[in-house]
py3Dmol code that shows the C-alpha trace and the ligand (Angstrom):
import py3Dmol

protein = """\
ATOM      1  CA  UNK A   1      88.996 125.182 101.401  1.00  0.00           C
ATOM      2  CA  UNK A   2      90.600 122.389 100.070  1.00  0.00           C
ATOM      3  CA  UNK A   3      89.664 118.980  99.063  1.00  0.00           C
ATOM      4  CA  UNK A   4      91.306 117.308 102.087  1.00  0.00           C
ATOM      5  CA  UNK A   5      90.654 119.953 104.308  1.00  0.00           C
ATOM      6  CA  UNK A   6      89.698 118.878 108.091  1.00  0.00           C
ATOM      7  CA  UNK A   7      91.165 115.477 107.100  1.00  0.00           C
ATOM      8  CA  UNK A   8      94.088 114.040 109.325  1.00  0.00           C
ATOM      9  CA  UNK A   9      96.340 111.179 107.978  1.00  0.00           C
ATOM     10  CA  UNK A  10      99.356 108.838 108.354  1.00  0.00           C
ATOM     11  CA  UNK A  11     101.517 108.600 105.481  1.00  0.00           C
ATOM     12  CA  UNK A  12     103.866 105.555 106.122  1.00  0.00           C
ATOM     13  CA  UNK A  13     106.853 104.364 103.748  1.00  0.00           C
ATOM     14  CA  UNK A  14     108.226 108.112 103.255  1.00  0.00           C
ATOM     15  CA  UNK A  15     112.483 107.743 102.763  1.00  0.00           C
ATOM     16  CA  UNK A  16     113.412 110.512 100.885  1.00  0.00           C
ATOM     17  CA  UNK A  17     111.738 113.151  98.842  1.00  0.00           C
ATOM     18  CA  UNK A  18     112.073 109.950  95.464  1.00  0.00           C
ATOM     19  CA  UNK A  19     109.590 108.088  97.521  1.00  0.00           C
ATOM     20  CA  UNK A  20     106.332 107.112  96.181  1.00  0.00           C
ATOM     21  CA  UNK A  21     104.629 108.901  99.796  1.00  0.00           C
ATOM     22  CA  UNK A  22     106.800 112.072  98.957  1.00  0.00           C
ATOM     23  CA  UNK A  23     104.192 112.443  96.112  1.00  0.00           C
ATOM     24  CA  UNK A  24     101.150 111.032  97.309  1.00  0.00           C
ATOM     25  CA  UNK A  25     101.748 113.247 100.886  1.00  0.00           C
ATOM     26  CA  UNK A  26     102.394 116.323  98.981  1.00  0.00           C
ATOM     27  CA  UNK A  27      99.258 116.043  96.879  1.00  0.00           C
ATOM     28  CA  UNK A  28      97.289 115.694  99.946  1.00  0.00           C
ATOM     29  CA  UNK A  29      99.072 118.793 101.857  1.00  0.00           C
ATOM     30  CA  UNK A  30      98.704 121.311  99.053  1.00  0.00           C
ATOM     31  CA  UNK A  31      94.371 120.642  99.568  1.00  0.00           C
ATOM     32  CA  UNK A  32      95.004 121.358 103.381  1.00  0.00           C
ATOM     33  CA  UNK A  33      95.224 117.437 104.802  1.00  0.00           C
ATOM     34  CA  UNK A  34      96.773 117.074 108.243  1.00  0.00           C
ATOM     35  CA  UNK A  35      99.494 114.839 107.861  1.00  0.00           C
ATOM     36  CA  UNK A  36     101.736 112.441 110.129  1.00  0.00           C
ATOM     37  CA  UNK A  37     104.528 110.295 108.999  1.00  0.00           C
ATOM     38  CA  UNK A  38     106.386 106.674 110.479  1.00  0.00           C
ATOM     39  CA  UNK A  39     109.871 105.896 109.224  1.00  0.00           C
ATOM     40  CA  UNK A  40     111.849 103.315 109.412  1.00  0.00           C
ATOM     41  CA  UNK A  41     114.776 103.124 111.761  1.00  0.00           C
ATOM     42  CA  UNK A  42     116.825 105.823 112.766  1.00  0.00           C
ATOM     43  CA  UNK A  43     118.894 106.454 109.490  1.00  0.00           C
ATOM     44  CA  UNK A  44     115.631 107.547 108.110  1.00  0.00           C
ATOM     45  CA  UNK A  45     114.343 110.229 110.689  1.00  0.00           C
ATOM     46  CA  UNK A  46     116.806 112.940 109.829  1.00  0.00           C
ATOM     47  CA  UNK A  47     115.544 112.634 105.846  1.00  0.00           C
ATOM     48  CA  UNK A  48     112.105 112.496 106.628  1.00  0.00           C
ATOM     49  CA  UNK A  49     112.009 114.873 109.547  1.00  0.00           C
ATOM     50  CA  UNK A  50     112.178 118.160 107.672  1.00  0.00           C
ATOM     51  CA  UNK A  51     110.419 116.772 104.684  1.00  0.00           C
ATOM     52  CA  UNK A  52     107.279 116.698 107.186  1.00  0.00           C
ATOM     53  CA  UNK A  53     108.376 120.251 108.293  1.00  0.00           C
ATOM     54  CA  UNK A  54     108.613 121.104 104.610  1.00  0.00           C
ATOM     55  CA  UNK A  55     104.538 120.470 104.699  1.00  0.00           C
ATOM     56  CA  UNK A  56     103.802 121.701 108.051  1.00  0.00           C
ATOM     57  CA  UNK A  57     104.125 118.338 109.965  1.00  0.00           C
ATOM     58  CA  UNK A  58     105.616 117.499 113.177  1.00  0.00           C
ATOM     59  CA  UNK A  59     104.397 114.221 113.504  1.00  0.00           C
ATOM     60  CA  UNK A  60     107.016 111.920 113.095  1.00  0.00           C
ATOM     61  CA  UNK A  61     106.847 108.686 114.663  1.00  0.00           C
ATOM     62  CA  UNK A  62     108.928 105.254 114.254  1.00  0.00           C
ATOM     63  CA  UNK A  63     107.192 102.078 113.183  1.00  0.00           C
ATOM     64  CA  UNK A  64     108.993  98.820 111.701  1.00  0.00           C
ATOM     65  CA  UNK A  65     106.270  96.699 110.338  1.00  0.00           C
ATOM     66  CA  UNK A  66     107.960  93.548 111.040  1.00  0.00           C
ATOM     67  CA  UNK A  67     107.300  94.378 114.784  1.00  0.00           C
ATOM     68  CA  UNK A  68     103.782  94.305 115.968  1.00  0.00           C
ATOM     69  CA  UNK A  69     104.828  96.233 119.457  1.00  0.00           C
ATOM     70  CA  UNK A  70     106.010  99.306 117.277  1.00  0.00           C
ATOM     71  CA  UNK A  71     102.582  99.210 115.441  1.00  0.00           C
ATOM     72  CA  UNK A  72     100.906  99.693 118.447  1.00  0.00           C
ATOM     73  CA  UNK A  73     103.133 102.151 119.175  1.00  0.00           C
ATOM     74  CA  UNK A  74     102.771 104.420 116.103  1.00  0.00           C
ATOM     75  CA  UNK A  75      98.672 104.069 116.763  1.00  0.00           C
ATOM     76  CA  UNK A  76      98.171 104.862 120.390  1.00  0.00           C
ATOM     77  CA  UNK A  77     100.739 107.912 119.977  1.00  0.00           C
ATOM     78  CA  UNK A  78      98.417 109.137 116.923  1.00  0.00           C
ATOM     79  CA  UNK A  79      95.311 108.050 118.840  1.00  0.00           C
ATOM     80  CA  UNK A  80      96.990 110.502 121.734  1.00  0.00           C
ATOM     81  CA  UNK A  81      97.796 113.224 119.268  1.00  0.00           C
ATOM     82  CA  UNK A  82      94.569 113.225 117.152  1.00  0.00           C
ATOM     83  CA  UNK A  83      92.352 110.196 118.659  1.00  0.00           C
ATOM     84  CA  UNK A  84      90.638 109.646 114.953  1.00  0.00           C
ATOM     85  CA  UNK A  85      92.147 108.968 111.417  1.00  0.00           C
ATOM     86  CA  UNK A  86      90.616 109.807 108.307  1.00  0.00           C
ATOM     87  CA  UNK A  87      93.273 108.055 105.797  1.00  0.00           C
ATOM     88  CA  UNK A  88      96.405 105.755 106.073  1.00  0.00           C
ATOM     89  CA  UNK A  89      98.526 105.751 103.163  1.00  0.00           C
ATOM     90  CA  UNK A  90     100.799 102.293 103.140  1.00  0.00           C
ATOM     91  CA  UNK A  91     103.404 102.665 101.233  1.00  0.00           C
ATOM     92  CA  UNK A  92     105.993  99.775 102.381  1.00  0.00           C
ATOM     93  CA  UNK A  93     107.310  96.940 100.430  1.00  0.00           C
ATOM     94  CA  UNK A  94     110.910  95.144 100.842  1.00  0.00           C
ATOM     95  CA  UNK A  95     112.582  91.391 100.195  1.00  0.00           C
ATOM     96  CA  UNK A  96     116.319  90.622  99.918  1.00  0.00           C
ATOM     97  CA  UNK A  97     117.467  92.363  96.760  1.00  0.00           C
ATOM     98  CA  UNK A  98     119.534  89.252  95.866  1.00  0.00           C
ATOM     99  CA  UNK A  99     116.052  87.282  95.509  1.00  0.00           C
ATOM    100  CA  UNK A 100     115.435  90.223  92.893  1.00  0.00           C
ATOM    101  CA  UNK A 101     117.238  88.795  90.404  1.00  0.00           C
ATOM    102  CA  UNK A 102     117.806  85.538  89.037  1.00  0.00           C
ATOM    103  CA  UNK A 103     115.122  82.769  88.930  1.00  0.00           C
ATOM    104  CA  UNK A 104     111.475  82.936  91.424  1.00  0.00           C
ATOM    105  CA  UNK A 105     111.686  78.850  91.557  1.00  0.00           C
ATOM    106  CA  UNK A 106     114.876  79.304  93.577  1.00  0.00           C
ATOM    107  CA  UNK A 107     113.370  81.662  96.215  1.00  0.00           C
ATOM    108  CA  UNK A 108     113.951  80.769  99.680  1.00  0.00           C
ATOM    109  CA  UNK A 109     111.388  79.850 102.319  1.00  0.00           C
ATOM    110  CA  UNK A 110     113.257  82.626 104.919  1.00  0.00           C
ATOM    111  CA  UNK A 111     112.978  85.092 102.166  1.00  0.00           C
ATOM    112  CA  UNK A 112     109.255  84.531 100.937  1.00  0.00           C
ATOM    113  CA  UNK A 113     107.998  84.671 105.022  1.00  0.00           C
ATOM    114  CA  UNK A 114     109.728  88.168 105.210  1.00  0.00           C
ATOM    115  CA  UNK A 115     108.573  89.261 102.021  1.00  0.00           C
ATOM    116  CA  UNK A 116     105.241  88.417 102.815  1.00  0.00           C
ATOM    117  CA  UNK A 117     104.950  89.714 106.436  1.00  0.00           C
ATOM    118  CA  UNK A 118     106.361  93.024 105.351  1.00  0.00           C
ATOM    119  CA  UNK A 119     105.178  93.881 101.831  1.00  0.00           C
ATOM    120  CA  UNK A 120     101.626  91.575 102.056  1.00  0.00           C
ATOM    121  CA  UNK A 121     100.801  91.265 106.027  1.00  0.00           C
ATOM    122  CA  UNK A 122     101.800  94.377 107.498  1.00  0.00           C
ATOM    123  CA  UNK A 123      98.507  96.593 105.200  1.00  0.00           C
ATOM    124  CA  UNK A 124      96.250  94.296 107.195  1.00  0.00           C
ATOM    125  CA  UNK A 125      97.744  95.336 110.266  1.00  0.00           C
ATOM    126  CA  UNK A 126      97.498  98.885 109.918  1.00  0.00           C
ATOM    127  CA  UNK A 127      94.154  98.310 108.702  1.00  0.00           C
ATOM    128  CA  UNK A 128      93.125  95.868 111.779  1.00  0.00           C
ATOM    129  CA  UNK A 129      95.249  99.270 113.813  1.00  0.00           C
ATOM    130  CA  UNK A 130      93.532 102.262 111.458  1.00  0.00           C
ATOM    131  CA  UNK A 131      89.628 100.899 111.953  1.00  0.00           C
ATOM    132  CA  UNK A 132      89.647 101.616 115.675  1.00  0.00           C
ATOM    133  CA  UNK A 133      90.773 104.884 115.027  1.00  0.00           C
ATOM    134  CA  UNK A 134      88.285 105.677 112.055  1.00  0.00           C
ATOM    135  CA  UNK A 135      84.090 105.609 113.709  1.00  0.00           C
ATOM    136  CA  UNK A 136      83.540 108.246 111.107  1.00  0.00           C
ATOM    137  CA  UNK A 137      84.609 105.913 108.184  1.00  0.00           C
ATOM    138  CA  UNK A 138      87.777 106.748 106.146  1.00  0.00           C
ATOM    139  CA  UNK A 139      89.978 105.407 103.295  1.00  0.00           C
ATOM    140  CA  UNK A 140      93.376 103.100 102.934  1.00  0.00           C
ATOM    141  CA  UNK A 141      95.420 102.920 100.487  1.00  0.00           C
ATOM    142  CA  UNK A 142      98.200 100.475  98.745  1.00  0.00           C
ATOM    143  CA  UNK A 143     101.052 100.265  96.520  1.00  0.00           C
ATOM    144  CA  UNK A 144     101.255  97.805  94.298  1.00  0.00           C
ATOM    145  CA  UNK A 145     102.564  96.784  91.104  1.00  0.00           C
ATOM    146  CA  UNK A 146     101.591  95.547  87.271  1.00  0.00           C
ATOM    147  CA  UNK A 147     104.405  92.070  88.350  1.00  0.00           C
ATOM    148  CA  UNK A 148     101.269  90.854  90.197  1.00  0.00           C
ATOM    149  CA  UNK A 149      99.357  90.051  86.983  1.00  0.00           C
ATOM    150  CA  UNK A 150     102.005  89.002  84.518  1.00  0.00           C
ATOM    151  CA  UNK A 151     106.019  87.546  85.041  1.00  0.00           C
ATOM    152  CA  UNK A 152     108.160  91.166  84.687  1.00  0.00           C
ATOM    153  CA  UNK A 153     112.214  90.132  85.140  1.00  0.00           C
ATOM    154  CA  UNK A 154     113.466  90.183  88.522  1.00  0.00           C
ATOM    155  CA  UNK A 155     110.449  90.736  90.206  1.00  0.00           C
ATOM    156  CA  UNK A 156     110.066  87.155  91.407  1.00  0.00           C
ATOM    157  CA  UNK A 157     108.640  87.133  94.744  1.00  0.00           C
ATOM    158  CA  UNK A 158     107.461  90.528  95.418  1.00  0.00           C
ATOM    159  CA  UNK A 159     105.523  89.827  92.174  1.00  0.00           C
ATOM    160  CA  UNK A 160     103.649  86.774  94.404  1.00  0.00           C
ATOM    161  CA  UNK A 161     103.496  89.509  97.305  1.00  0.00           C
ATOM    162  CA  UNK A 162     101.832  91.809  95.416  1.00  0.00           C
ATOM    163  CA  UNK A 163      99.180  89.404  93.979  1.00  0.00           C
ATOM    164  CA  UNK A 164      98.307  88.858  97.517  1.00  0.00           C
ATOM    165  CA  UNK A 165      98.437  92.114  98.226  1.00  0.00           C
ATOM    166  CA  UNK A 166      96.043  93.029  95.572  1.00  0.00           C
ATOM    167  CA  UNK A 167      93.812  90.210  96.831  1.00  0.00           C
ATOM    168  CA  UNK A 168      94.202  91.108 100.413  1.00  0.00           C
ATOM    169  CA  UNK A 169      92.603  94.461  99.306  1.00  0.00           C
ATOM    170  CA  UNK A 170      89.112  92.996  98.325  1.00  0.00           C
ATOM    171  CA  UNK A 171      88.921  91.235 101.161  1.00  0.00           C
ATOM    172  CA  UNK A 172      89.789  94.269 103.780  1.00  0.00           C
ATOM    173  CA  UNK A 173      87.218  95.929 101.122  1.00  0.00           C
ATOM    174  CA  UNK A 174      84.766  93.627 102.372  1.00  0.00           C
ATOM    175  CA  UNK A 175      85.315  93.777 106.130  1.00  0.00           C
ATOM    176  CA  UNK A 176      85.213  97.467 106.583  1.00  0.00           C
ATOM    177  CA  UNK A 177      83.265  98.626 104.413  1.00  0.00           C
ATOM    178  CA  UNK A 178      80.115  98.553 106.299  1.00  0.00           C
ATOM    179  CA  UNK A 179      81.808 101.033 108.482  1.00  0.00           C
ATOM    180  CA  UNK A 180      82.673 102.995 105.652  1.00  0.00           C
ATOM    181  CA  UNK A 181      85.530 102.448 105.786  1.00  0.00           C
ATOM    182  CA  UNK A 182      87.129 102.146 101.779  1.00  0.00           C
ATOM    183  CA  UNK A 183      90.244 100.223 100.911  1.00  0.00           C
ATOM    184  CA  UNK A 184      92.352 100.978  97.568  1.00  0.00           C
ATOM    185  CA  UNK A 185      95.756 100.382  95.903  1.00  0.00           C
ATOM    186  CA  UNK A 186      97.010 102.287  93.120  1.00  0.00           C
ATOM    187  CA  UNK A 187      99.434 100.103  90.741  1.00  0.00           C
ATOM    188  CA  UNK A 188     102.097 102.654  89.901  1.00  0.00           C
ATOM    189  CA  UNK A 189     103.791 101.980  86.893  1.00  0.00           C
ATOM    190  CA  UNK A 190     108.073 102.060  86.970  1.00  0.00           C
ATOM    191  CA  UNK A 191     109.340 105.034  89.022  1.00  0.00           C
ATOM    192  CA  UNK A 192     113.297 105.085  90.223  1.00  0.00           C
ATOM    193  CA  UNK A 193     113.191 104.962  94.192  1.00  0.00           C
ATOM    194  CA  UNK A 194     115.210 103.413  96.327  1.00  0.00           C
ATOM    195  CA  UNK A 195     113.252 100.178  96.525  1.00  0.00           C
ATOM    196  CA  UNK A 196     113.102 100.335  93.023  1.00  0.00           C
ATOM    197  CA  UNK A 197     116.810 100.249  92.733  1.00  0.00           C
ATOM    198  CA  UNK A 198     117.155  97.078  94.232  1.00  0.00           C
ATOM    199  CA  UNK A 199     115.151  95.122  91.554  1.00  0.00           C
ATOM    200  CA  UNK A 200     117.773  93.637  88.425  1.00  0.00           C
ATOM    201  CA  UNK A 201     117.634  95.294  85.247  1.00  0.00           C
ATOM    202  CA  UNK A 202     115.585  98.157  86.661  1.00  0.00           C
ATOM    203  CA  UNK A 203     116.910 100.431  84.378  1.00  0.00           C
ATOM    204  CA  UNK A 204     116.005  98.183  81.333  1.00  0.00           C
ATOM    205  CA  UNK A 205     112.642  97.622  82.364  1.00  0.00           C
ATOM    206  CA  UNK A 206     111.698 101.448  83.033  1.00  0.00           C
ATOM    207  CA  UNK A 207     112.867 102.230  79.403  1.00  0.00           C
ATOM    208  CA  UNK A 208     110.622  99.493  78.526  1.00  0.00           C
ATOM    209  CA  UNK A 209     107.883 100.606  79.884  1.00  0.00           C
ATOM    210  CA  UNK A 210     108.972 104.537  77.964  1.00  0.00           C
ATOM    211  CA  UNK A 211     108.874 102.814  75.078  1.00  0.00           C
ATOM    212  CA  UNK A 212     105.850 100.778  75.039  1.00  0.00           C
ATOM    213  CA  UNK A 213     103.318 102.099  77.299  1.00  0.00           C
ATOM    214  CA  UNK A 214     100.246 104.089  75.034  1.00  0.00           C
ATOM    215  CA  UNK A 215     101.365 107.647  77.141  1.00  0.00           C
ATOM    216  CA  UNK A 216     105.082 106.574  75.596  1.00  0.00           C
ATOM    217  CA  UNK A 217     106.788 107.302  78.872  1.00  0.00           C
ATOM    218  CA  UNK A 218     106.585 105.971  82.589  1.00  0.00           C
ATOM    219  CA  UNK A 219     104.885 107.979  85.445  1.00  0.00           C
ATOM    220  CA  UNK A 220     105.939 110.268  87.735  1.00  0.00           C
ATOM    221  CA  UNK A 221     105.905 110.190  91.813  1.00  0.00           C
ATOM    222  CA  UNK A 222     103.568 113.625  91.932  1.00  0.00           C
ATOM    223  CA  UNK A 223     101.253 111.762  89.105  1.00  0.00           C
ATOM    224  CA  UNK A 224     100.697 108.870  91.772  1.00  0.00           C
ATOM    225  CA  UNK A 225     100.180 111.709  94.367  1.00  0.00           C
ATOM    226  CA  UNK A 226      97.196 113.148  92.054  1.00  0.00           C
ATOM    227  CA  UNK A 227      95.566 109.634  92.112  1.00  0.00           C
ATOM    228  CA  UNK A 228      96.062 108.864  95.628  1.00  0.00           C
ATOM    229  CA  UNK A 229      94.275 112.012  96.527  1.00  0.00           C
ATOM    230  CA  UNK A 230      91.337 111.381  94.336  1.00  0.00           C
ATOM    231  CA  UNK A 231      91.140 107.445  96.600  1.00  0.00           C
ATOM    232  CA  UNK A 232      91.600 109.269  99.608  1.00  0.00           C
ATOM    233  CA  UNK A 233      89.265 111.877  99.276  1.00  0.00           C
ATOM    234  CA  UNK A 234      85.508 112.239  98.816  1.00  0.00           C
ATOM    235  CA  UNK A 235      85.515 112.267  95.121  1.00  0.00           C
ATOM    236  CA  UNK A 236      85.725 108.528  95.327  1.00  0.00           C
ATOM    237  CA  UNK A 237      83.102 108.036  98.004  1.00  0.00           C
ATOM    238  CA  UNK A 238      81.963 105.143  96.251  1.00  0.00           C
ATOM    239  CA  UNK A 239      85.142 103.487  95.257  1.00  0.00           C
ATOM    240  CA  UNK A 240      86.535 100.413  96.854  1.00  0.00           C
ATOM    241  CA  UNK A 241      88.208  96.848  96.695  1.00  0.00           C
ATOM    242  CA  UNK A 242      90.183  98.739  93.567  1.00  0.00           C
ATOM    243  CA  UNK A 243      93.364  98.311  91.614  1.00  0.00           C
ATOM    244  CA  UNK A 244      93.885 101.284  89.964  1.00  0.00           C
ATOM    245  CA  UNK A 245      96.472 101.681  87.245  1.00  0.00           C
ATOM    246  CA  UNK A 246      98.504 104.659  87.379  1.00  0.00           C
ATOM    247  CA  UNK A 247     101.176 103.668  84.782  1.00  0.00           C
ATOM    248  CA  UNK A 248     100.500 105.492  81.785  1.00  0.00           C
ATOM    249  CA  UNK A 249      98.128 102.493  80.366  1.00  0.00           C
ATOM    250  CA  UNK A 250     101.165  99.803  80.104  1.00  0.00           C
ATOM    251  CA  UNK A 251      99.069  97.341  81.586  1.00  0.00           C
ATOM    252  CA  UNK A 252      96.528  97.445  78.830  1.00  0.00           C
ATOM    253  CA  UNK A 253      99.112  96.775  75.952  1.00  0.00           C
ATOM    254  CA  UNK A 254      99.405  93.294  74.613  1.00  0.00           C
ATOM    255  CA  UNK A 255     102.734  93.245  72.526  1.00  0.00           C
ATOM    256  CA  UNK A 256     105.857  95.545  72.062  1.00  0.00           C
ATOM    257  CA  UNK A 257     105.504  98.558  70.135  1.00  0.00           C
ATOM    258  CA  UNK A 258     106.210  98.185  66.463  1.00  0.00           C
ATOM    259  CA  UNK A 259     108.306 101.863  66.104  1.00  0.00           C
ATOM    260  CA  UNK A 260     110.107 101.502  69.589  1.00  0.00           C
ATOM    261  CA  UNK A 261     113.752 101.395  69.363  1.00  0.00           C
ATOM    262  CA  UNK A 262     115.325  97.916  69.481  1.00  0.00           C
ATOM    263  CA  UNK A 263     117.090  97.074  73.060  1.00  0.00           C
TER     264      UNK A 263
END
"""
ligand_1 = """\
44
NAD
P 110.936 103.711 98.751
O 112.207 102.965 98.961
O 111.014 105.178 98.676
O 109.858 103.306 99.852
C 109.785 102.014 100.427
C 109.520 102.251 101.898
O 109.267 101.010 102.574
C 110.717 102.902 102.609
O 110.317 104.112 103.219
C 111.115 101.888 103.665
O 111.579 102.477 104.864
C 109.754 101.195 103.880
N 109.913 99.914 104.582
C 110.560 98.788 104.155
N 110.525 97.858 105.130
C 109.832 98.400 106.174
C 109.488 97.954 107.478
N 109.845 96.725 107.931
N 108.770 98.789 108.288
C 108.418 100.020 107.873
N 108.729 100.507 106.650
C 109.434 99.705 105.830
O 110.319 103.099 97.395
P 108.909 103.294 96.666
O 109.144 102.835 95.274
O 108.377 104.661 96.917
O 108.009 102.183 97.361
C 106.737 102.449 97.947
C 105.725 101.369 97.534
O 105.430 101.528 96.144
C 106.214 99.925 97.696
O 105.145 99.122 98.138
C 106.574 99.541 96.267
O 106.528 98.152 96.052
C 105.480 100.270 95.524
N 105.692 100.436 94.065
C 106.845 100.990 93.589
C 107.012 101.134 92.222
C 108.283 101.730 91.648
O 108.556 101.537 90.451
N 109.066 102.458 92.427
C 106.001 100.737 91.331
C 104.828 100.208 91.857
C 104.695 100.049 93.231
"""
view = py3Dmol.view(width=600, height=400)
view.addModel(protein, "pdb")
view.setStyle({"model": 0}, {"cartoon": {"style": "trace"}})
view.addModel(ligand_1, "xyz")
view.setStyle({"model": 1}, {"stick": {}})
view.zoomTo()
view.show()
């Protein structure tokens, strides 16, 4: 018996087996979770297709968050296939890559509303979506990252999305959990993924974060995984309304490290 076992779940935001869900999904497999996935357009189904297979899902189903229709969609086809949820992983976050770079004050108002609606609105969505599907209670989880609490370069406005993000997560806390229902996000520190290869500098700032962080190195996608299963299991019964730091303690560090090589 494993830790997840008897638990079915939707793992959203998988795009290739570099994706943050990769970990967090495989985690939750290997202590016997049910899992079904969404994707993202076409282009994406034959990658993520037979990484389900690869953990004994068949579940696939297509879901743009921009589109409220295809949220519905993705929720009455689980509520056909399973008719409850236990856990909804959410692991989505996008803006125009040239709004990645540069200056935050010159951000335009076309790009912030998209940003928002996809990386900010679309968790309370699902969530508004997941609740109907959860009487028993059940557990949702976030991405975010450490460019909600202080400037990093280039993260510009998905560092104001995630703020909101992070804020938007107390206050689901609130709402749901007196169905007990719990509501996480796990800040993951600098992993290279395909959104993460959009933001400037990214290689820069993930030897930073080697250098300076207490564990001296960055994180890995199956070390997110481990923390996402404790939030989405029952050894966190009591845990909600949290931003959890999974990024080797960088957020805790004040000032550069004296011995790290100069860059
Ligand atoms: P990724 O590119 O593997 O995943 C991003 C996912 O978002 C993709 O699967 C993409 O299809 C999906 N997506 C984008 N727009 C969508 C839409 N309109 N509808 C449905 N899905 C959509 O990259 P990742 O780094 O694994 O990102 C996952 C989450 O982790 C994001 O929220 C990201 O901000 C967060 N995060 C990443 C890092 C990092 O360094 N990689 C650090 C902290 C937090």
């Amino acid at each position: 018996m494993g830790l997840m076992s008897g638990k079915r779940g939707l793992i959203m935001g998988l795009a290739n087996d570099k994706s943050i869900a990769w970990g967090v999904a495989k985690a939750l497999a290997a202590e016997g979770a049910e899992l079904a996935f969404s994707y993202q357009g076409d282009q994406l189904l034959k990658r993520v297709t037979p990484l389900a297979a690869e953990l004994g899902s068949d579940i696939v189903i297509p879901c743009d968050v921009g589109d409220a229709d295809s949220m519905d969609a993705l929720f009455e086809a689980l509520k056909d296939t399973w008719g409850s949820l236990d856990f909804v992983v959410h692991a989505i976050g996008f803006s125009d890559k040239n709004e990645l770079r540069g200056r935050y004050v010159d951000t335009s108002a076309e790009n912030f509303d998209m940003t928002m609606n996809i990386s900010v609105y679309s968790f309370t969505a699902i969530c508004q979506r997941a609740e109907k599907m959860m009487p028993n209670g059940g557990s949702l989880l976030t991405l975010t990252y450490y460019g909600s609490e202080k400037v990093m370069p280039h993260y510009n406005v998905m560092g104001v999305a995630k703020a909101a993000l992070e804020a938007s997560v107390m206050y689901l806390a609130e709402d749901l959990g007196r169905d007990g229902i719990r509501v996480n996000a796990i800040s993951a520190g600098t992993i290279k993924t395909l959104a993460a290869s959009g933001i400037g500098d990214f290689r820069y700032i993930l030897k930073w974060n080697e250098n300076n962080s207490p564990l001296r190195r960055t994180v890995s996608q199956d070390e997110v995984g481990k923390s996402a299963l404790y939030l989405l299991s029952d050894l966190s019964s009591a845990v909600t309304g949290e931003i959890h730091h999974v990024d080797a303690g960088y957020n805790v560090i004040g000032m550069k490290n004296p011995e790290a090589p100069d860059m």
